[in-house]
N, C-alpha and C positions, 0 to 999 in steps of 0.2 A: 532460411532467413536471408537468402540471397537479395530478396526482393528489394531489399531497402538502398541498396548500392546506387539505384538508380538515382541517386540524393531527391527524391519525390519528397514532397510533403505528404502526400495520402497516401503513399507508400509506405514510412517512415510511421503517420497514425496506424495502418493495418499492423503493421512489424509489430511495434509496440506489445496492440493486441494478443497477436499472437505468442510475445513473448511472455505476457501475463500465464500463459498457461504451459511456457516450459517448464521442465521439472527441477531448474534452478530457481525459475520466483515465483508459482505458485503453492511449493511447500512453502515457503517464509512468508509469503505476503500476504495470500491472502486469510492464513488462521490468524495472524497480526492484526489483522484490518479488523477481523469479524470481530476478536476480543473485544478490543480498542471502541469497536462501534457499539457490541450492548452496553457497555460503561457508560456510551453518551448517547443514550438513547433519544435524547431531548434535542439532540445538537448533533443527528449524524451526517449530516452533508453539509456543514460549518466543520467538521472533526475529520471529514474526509479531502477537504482542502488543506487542514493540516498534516494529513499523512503524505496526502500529492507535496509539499511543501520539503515533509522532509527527502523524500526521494529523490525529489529534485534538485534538491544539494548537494547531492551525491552525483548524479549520473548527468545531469546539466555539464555541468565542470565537466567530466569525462567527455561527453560529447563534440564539448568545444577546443576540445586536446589536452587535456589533462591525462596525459596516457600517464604518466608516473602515478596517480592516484587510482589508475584501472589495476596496473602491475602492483599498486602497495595492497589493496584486496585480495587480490590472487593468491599474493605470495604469504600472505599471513588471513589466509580463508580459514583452517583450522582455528586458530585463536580466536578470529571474531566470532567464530559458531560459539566459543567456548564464552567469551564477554556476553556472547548474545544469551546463550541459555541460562547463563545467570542473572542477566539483567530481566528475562521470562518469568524467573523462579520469584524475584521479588517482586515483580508488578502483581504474581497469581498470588503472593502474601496482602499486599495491599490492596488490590482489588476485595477478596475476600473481605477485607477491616475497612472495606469502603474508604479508602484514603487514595492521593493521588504525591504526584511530589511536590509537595508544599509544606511550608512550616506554617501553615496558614489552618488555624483548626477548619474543619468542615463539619457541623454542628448538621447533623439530622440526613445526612448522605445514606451511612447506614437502612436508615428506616425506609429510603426514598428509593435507592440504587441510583439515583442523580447525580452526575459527575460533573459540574462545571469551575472549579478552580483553574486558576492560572499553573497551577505545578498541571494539572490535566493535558491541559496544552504541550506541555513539558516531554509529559508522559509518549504521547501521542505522536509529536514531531520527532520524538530518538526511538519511536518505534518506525516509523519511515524512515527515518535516516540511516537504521540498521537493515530497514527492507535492501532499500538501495544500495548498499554495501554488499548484502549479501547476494543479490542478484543484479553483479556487477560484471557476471561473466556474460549478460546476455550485452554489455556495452561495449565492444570491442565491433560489433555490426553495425552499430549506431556510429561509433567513432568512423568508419569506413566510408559510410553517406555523408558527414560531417564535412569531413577531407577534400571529398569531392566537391561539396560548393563550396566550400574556403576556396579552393584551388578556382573555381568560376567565377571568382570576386566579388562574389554576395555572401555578407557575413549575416546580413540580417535572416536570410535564408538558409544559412548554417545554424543560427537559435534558433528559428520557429522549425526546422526540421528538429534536431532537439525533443524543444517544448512540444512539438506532436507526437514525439516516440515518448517520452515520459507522459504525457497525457493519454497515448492510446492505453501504457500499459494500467493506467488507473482507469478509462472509460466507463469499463463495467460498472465497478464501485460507484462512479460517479452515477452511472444509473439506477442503480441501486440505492442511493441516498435518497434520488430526483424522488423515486415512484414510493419510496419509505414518509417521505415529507407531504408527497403530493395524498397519500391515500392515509394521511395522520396514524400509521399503523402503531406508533408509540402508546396509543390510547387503545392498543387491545390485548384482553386480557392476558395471554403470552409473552407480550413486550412487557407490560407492566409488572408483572410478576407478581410476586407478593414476600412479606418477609418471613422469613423461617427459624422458628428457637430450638436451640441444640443446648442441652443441661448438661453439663460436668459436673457434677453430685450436686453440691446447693448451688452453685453458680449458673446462669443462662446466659446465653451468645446468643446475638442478635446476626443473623447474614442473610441478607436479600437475592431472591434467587437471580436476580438477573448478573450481579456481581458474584457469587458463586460459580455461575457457566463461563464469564470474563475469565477465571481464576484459574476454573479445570483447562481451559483452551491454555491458557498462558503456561501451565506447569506440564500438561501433555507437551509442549512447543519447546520448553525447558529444557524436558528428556531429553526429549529427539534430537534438538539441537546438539546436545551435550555428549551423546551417544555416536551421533556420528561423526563429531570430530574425536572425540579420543580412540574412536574406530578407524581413524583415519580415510572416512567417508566422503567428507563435506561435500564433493561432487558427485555424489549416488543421485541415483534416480529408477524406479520401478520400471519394468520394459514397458507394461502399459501406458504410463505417461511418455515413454518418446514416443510412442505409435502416436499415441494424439495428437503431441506435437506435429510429425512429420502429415498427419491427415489436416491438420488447423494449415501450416505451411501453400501444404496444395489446394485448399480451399480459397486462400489469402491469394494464391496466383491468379485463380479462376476469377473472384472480383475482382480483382484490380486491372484486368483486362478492360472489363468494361468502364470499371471508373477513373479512367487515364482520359477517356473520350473527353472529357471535362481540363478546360484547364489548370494546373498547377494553383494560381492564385484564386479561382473560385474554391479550393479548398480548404488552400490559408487561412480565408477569409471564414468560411462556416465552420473552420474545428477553432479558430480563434472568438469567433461569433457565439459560438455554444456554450464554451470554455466561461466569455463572459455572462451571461446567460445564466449560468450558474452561481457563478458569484454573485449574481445580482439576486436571484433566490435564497441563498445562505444571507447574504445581507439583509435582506425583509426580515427573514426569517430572527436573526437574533435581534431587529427592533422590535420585533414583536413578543 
């Protein structure tokens, strides 16, 4: 992850990237995401700007020197796995009962697996928030490029470096939202689901499968979470995933050779450009 020192903006988007799949944030983030995204099937690239949102609460501030708030993760990483797998265990309750955080009834979610309440929102931005928390060991590399243009007396250049490393490391997602909306895959029959009755002697329960698979991801996430902090884990990682890591790393080297050829602000300008770009499609999208 050395690459990012270079305080690069296209640097600092690849880093990102590649951080997305160390094996500190993509256990947590992305079965987070996925959860999070069958719930709002309707609304996943409006719901993934809310995930980007919460992470960037977190790891924004870190970047821009909040080192006391990288150290307060670190040093209390066990406990939030421990917050976190509990806060997993109730979202796969609620999910299941089609409910979000809201005191707000949700009349016919059940039947739908349609999640758009404002407690959803809720839901959604402390699930990013806990992302970026817990994969706040990859922000001490980001803090290092940060440094470096403070110190060159360009602070705006210090945020959008930043906002490219928190944007790289959601990019994917956001791709994945783009080409979910663009090809209406919510209207196929697998996204749609269907609802499923489960009898406890005279009584029936209604649960929609697509919140059902929400529910199993959330309480699998639960476990694990919960399992390797009182293992006193919380920094585990399969050897497989560092190998990928270390092959993602030198892969990231290889491009970036060639996309340096480009100036620094022809970058800014296109991951800023796409960035809105997007928002401007989650916007139509919820007028419509």
């Amino acid at each position: 992850m050395d690459i990012i020192f270079s305080a690069s903006i296209i640097a600092s988007f690849i880093a990102g990237m590649v951080a997305l799949f160390a094996p500190c944030c993509i256990t947590i983030l992305l079965p987070t995401y996925l959860a999070s995204a069958f719930r709002h099937k309707h609304n996943v690239l409006k719901m993934t700007f809310v995930f980007f949102a919460g992470i960037a609460a977190i790891l924004i501030p870190i970047g821009l020197g909040a080192a006391v708030l990288a150290q307060l993760f670190r040093s209390f990483h066990n406990e939030m796995y421990i917050v976190g797998g509990i806060f997993m265990l109730v979202l796969a309750v609620m999910a299941v009962l089609g409910k979000g955080l809201s005191i707000i009834p949700m009349t016919k979610r059940a039947e739908t697996g349609v999640m758009d309440g404002n407690g959803d929102y809720k839901s959604v931005f402390l699930l990013g928030v806990f992302s970026g928390g817990a994969t706040s060991c990859c922000a001490p590399v980001l803090a290092g490029a940060v440094t470096l243009a403070v110190i060159s007396g360009a602070f705006w250049k210090a945020l959008i470096v930043t906002f490219a490393y928190v944007f790289g490391m959601t990019f994917p997602l956001f791709i994945a939202a783009y080409f979910y909306d663009r090809f209406h895959l919510e209207n196929s029959r697998f996204i749609r689901g269907k609802l499923l009755e489960f009898k406890l002697g005279e009584k029936s329960f209604y649960v929609h499968s697509t919140n059902l698979f929400a529910g199993f991801v959330f309480l699998a996430m639960g476990f694990v979470l919960l399992v390797l902090a009182f293992s006193g884990n919380a920094f585990w990682a399969p050897s497989f995933q560092v190998s990928i890591g270390n092959a993602l790393n030198q892969w990231s080297q290889n491009i970036l050779n060639m996309l340096f050829k480009a100036p620094d602000i022809f970058w800014g300008i296109i991951i800023v450009g796409f960035f809105l770009f997007l928002a401007l499609k989650a916007y139509r999208k919820r007028k419509k």
